[in-house]
C-alpha positions as CSV (number, residue, x, y, z in Angstrom):
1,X,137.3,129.0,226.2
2,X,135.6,127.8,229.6
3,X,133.8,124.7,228.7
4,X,129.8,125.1,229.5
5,X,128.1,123.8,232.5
6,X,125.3,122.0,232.7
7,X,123.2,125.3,234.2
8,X,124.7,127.4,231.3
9,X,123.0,125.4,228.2
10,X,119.7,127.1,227.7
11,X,116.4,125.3,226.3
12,X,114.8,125.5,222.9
13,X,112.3,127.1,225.0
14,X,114.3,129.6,226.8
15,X,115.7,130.6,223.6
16,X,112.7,131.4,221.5
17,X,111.0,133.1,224.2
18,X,114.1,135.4,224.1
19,X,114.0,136.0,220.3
20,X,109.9,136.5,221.0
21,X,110.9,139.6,222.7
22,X,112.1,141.3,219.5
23,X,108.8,141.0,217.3
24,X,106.9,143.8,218.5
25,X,110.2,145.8,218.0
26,X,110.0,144.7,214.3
27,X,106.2,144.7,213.9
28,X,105.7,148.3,214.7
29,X,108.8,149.4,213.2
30,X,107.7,148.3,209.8
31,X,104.2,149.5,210.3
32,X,105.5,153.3,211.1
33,X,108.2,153.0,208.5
34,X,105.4,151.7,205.8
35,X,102.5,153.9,206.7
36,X,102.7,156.3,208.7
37,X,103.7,159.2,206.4
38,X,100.8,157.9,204.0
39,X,98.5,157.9,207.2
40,X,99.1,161.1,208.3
41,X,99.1,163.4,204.9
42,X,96.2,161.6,203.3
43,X,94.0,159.8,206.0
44,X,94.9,163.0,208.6
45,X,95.4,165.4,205.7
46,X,98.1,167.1,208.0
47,X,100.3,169.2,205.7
48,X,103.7,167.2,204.5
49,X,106.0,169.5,206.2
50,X,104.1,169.4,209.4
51,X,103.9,165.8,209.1
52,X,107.3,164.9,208.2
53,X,108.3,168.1,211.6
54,X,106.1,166.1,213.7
55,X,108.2,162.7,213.2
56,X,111.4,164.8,213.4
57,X,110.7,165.5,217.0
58,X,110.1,161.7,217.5
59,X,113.5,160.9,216.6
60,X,115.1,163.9,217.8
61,X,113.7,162.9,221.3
62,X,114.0,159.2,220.8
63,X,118.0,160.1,220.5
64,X,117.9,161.8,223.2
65,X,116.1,158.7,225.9
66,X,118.2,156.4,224.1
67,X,121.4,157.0,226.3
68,X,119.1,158.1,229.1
69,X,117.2,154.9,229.5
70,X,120.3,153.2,228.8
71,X,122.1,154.3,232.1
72,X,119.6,154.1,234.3
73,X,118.7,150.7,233.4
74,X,122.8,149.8,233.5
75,X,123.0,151.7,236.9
76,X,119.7,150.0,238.7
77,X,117.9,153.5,239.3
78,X,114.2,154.1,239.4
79,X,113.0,151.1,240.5
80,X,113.2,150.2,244.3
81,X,115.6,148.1,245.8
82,X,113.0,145.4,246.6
83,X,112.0,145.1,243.1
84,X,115.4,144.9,241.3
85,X,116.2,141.8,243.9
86,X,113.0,140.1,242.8
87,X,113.4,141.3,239.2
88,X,117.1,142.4,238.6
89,X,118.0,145.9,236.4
90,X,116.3,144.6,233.0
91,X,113.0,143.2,233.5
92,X,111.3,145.6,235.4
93,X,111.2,148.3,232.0
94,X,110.1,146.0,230.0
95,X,107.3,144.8,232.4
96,X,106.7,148.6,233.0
97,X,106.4,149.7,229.7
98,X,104.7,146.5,227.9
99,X,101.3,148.4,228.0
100,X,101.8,152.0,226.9
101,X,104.2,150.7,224.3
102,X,101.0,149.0,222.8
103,X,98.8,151.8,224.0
104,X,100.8,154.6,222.6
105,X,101.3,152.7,219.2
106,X,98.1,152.3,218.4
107,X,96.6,156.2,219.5
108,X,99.2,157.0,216.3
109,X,96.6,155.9,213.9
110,X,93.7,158.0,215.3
111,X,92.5,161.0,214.1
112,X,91.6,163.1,217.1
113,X,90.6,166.4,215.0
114,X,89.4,167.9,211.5
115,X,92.0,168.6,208.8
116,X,91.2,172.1,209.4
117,X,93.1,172.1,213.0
118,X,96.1,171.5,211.6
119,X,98.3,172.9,214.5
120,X,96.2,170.5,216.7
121,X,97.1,167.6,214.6
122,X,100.4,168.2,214.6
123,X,100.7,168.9,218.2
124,X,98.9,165.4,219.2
125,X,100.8,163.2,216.9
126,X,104.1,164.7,217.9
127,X,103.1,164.2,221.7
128,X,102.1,160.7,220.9
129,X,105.2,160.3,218.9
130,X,107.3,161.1,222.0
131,X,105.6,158.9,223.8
132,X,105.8,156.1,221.7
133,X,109.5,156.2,221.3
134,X,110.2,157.0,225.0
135,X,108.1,153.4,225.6
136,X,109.6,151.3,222.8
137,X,112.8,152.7,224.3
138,X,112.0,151.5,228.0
139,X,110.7,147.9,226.6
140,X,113.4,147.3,223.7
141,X,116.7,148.5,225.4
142,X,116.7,146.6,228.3
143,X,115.7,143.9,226.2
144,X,118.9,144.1,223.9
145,X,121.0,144.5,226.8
146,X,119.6,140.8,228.1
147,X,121.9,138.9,225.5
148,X,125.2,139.2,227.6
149,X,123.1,138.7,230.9
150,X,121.6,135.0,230.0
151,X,124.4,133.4,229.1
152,X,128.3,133.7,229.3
153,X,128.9,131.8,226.1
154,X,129.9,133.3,222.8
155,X,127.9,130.2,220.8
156,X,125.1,130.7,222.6
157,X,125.0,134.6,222.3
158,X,124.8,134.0,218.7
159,X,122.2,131.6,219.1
160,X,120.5,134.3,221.2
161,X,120.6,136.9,218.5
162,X,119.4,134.0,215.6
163,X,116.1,133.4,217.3
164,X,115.8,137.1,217.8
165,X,116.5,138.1,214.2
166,X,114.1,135.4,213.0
167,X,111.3,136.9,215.3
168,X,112.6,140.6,213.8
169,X,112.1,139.6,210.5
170,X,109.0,137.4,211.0
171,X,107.1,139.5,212.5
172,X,107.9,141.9,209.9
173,X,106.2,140.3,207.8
174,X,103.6,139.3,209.5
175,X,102.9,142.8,210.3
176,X,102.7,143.9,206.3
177,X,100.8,140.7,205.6
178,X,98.1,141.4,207.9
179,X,98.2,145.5,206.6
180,X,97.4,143.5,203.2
181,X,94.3,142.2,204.6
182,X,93.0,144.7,206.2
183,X,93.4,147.2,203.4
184,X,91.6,144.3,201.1
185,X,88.6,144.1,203.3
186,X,88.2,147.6,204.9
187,X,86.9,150.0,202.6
188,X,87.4,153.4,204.5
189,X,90.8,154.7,205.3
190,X,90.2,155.7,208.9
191,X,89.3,152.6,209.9
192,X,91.9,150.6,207.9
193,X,94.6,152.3,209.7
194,X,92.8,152.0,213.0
195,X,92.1,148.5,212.7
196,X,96.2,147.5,212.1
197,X,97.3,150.2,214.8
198,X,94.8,148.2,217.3
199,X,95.7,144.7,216.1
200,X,99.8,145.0,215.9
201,X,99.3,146.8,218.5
202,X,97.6,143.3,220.7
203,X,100.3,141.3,218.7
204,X,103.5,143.7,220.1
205,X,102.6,143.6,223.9
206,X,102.0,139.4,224.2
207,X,105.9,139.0,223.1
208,X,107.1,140.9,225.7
209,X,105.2,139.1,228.4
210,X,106.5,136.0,226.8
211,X,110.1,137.3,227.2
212,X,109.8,138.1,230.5
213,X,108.5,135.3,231.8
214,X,110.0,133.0,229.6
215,X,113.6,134.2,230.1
216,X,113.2,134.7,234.1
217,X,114.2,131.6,235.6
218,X,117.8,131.4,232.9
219,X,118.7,134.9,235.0
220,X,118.2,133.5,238.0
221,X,120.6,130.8,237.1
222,X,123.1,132.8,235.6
223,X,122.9,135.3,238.3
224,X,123.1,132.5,241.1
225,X,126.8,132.0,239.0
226,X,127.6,135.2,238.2
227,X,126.3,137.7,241.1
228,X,128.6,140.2,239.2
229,X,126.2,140.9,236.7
230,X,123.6,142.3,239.1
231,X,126.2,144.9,240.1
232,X,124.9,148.3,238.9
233,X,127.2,150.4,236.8
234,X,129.2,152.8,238.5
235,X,131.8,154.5,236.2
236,X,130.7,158.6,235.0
237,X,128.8,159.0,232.0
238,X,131.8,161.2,230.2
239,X,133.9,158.3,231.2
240,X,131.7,155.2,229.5
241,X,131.2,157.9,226.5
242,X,135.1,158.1,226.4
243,X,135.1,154.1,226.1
244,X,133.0,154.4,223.9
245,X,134.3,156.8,221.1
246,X,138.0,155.4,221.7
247,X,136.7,152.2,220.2
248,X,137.1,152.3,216.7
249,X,136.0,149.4,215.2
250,X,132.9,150.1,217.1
251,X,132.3,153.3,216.3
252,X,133.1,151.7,212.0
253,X,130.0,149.2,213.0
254,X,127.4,151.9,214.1
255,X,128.7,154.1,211.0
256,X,127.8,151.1,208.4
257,X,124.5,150.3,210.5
258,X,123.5,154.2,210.4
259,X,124.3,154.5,206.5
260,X,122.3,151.0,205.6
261,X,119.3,151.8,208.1
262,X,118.8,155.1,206.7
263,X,118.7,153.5,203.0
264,X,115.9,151.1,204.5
265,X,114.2,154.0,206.2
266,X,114.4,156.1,203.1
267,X,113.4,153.4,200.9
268,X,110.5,152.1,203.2
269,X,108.9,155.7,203.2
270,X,109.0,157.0,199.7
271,X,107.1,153.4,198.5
272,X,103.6,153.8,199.6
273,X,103.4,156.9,197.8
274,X,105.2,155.7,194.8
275,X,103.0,152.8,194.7
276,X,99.9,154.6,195.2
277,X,100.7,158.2,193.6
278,X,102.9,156.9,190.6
279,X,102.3,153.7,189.6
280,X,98.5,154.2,190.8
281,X,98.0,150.7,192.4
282,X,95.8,150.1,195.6
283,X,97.2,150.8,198.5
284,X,97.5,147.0,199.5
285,X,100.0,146.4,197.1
286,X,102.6,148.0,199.0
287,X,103.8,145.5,200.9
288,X,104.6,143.1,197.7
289,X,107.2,146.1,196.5
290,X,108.7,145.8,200.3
């Protein structure tokens, strides 16, 4: 292995501003995954099976900007050519999208009209759910792909991904922590829900500033040393999908992530009401069975 130069050894600093980046990532994962089925069939009163349609479309549409934001953001496009030599292919999204991530989060726990409209319920929280996922999208995938781009180093990739795991799982906590709170000192639902969709929503944006601005000067350096990495990707799309399906051991990883994320997801959703509905505790306590 190459041994590191002296421009390739990042900071403390450098390296927990980069793990930063993944909090809000974490923060309003948990939130959606803890209470948002709760939020909408009992604070909303939308009907379960529009409820549970409405975040189907979320998912079937975040599956969909996935790959798209993906390529774009590999291939430079969108942004002019004045701002990706000032900014480079990743930062730019995530500077971009920073503000209706937060924005978009936090309109989730609003309830725009009376449980009687239930067609106009379901129609502004699957908008807002497209939304939400086409923005955590635009701020979260670029910010995965910055790993490779800030250092060459295996060690120091792994580093990488330590500070950002301990930010992922840190702020998840933080996140049901502070739902705790809230639920023990609000008394109406509305405003419980409204009051942790405003607040993560404060606490998801700052970490992605940090990130940005915190990380910067490392790309410059490892772009100063490796122009390469600033060249846009230029192979098809059916051609990177063929790399990509003719990997095997790859394609074993994403299977045993997909099988143990849907166990969380599952698990995450069915507790509020089995907390609250079953076992007939507050509504606070749910995070202690997380």
């Amino acid at each position: 292995m190459n041994k590191t130069t002296p421009i390739d050894r990042m900071t403390f600093a450098t390296k927990l501003a980069y793990g930063a980046g993944d909090a809000g990532a974490a923060i309003t994962t948990i939130m959606l995954l803890s209470y948002l089925s709760p939020f909408l069939t009992d604070v909303a009163h939308l009907s379960p099976g529009l409820a549970g349609q409405s975040q189907l479309v979320g998912k079937i549409w975040d599956a969909v900007n996935d790959p798209m934001v993906g390529v774009l953001s590999d291939r430079g496009q969108i942004f002019s050519d004045k701002i990706r030599q000032r900014w480079g292919r990743r930062y730019p999204w995530m500077l971009w999208g920073a503000i209706p991530f937060g924005v978009f989060f936090a309109l989730q726990w609003i309830v725009p009209f009376p449980e009687t409209n239930q067609w106009g319920l379901f129609a502004f929280y699957t908008l807002i759910s497209i939304l939400f996922n086409t923005f955590f999208t635009v701020v979260n995938l670029p910010y995965t792909a910055l790993t490779a781009e800030l250092t060459q180093d295996y060690h120091e990739r792994t580093s990488l991904s330590s500070f950002r795991f301990t930010f992922s799982i840190g702020g998840s906590i933080i996140a049901l922590l502070l739902a705790r709170t809230v639920f023990q000192n609000i008394q109406t639902p509305e405003t419980q829900y409204l009051t942790i969709g405003v607040i993560c929503a404060v606490i998801s944006v700052f970490p992605v500033f940090w990130c940005v601005f915190g990380t910067y000067a490392r790309s410059q350096a490892v772009l100063a040393q490796h122009p390469e990495e600033a060249a846009p990707v230029t192979g098809s799309l059916l051609s990177e999908l063929q790399i990509v399906f003719s990997n095997r051991p790859f394609l074993f990883v994403v299977g045993i992530y997909l099988c143990s994320w849907f166990s969380v997801q599952l698990t995450a959703a069915v507790i509020p009401y089995f907390v609250v509905s079953y076992m007939r505790l507050p509504q606070q306590d749910s995070p202690l069975v997380i």
